[in-house]
N, C-alpha and C positions, 0 to 999 in steps of 0.2 A: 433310779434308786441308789442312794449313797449306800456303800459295804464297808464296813472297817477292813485292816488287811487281816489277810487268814494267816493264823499260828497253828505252830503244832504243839504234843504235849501227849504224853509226860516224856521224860528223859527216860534215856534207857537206867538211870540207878531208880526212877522213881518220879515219883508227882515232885514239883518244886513249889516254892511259894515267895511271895515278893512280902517283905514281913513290913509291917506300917514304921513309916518314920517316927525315931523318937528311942532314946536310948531305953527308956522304961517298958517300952512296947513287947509284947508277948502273944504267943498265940493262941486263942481257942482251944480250951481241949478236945471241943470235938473238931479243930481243925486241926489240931495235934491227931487224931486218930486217923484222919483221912490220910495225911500225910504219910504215918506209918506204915498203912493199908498199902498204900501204893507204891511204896518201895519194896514192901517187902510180895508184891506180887509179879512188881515188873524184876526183883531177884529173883524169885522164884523159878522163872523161866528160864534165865540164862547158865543159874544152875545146875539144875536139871538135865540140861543140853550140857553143860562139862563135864557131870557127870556119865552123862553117854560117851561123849569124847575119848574119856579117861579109858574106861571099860574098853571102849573097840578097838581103840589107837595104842592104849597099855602106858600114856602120858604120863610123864611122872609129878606131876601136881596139877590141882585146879589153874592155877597161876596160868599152865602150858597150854590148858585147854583156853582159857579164856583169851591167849594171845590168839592162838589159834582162829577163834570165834570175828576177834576185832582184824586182823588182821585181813583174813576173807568177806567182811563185811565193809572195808576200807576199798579194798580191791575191786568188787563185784558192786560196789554204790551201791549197797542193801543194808537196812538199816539191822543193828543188830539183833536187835527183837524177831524181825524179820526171818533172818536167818540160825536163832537159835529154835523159834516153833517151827522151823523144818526139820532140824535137827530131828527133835522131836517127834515129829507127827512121820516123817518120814520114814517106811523103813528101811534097816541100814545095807549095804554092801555084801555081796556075798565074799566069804571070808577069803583073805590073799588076793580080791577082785583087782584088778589093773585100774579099771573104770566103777563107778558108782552105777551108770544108768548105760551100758552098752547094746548098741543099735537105738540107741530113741531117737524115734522123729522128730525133726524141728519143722515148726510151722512160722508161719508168718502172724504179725499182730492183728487179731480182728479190726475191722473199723470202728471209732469212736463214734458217739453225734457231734456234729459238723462244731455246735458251738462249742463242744469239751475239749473236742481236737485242738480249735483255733487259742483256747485259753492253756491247754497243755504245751503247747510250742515241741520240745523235745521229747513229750511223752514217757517224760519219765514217771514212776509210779508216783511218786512225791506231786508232781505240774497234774498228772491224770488225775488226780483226789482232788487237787484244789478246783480245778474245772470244774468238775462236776459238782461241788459246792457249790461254784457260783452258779453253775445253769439251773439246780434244783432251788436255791432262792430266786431267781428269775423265775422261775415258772411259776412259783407260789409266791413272789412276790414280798417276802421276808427279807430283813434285814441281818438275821441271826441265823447261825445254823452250826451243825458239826459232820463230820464223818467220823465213824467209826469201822472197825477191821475185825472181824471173828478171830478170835483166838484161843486155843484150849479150851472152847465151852465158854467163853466171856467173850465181850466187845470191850476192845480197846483205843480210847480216844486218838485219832490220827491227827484228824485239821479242824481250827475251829476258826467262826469270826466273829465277834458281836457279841460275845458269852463274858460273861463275868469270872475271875480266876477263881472264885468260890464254885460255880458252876464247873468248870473243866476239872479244879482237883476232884469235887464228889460225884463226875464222873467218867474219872481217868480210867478206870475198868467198871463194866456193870457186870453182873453174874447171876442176880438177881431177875425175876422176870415184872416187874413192877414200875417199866416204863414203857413206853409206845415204842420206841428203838428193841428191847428184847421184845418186844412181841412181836414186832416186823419182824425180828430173826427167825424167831420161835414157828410161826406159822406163814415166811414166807408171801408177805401180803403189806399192801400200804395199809398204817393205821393212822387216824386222823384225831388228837385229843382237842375237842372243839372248844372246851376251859379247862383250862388244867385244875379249878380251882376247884371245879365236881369231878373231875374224872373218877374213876372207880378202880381203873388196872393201879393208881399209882399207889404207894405207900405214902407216909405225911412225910418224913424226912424229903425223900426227892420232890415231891409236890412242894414242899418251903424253900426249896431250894431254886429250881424253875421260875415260880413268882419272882422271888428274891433278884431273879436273875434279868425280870423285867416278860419276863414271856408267861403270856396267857393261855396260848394255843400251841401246837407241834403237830405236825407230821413227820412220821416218818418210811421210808422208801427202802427196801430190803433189794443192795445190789449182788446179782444172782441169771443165774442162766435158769432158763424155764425148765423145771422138776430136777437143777444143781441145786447144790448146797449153798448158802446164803455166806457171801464171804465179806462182806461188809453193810452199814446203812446209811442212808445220807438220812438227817433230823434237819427240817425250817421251824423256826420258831416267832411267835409273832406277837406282834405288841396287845394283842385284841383280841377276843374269842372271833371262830370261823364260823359261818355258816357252810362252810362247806367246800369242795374245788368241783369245777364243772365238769364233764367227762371228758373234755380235751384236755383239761389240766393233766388230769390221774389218766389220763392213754398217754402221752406226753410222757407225763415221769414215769411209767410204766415201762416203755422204751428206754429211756433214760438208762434204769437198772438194767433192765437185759442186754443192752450192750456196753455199757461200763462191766459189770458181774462178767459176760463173756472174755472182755478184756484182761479182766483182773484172776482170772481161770485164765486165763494163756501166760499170766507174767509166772505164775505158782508154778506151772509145767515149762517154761524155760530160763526165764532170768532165775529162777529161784534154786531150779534144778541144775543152772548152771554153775552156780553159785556152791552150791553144794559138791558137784562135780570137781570145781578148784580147791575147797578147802580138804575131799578126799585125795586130792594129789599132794597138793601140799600135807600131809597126814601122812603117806606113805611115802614120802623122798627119801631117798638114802641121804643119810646125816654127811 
């Protein structure tokens, strides 16, 4: 089965777009508004996180925080987003703390499935995502697909392949629960949309959009530890309505997420915590 190569997206200022040739060319207003949506969501967050910066470090402008942010996100191979919803969600140091996280355990990285491992190589969280894209279109047999990341109560699109760029901008973040991806989030469970063109969870805008996109069908796979919190989802999307996957398929990607999700729960608790760890040092250096 031929795969286009997988891309990521959006940037950390936001959704981009490759604007059609032709000096007169202009964009859609509602793709003007997507655009918007998504810069100003994917600022939102880094934000947010300089403004904690500011407050606990006493920084004296955003400016200092956001070096701050890039700078540990440069160092630690952690993408910024990454490392500002820790910022975030994390709580902070105890105050004049030497260390961010003193005494924590370090463990070793769970094991992958053999084929995520074999297509991850170095296992970096970036190579781990794409794997696992490609094993979940393998098992379902799609040509199309994305992963997405929980983030602040939204999924945020990480890796895609085969998706049209109207598709990845409308949906660079979902928040929404009105597609088969937040409902995998929502209730923790593969959902399988067998035509998107009757489904019922979607709304019309994402339903025109999906079409548009050439996909009939999706599933999607919520990656998670059994009764964890759901930290990302892999979506196959397909040229056809399904009848269905057989129960080796769904035991199959079933496993799939619980040991991806396992994995992706150990990178939170220490690439990410270490990562955190260096920018609280760097935070506290004498000048």
């Amino acid at each position: 089965m031929r795969q286009e190569p997988l891309d990521s997206t959006p940037t950390e200022s936001g959704g981009r777009t490759e604007r059609p040739r032709g000096a007169d060319a202009a964009p859609e207003p509602r793709q003007t508004d997507i655009e918007l949506r998504n810069r100003q969501l994917a600022h939102a967050c880094v934000a947010r996180a300089q403004d904690v910066l500011i407050d606990r470090y006493r920084l004296t402008s955003p400016q200092a925080a956001f070096d701050l942010l890039r700078r540990t996100s440069q160092r630690m191979n952690l993408k910024l987003h990454t490392l500002a919803d820790a910022v975030i969600r994390v709580p902070g140091p105890d105050a004049d703390a030497a260390l961010w996280f003193p005494g924590r355990a370090r463990y070793s990285p769970p094991p992958l499935p053999d084929e995520v491992a074999e297509e991850a190589g170095d296992a970096s969280h970036g190579a781990v995502l794409k794997g696992t894209l490609r094993r979940v279109l393998h098992v379902t047999q799609a040509g199309m697909g994305n992963v997405q990341l929980a983030e602040r109560g939204m999924l945020r699109l990480e890796k895609h392949t085969g998706l049209s760029r109207e598709f990845t901008e409308f949906f660079a973040f979902v928040e929404d629960s009105t597609t088969s991806c937040a409902q995998a989030a929502a209730e923790s469970r593969q959902v399988t949309l067998n035509d998107v063109a009757v489904a019922d969870v979607l709304d019309e805008d994402s339903r025109r959009t999906i079409l548009r996109a050439g996909s009939r069908a999706c599933h999607s796979l919520p990656l998670a530890v059994r009764g964890g919190p759901v930290l990302g989802v892999v979506s196959s999307h397909h040229e056809l309505p399904l009848t269905g996957f057989t129960r080796a398929q769904l035991s199959e990607l079933e496993a799939v997420g619980e040991q991806v999700g396992r994995w992706l729960a150990w990178h939170r608790h220490t690439r990410v915590l270490d990562a955190l760890e260096y920018l609280h040092a760097a935070a506290t250096a004498a000048p």
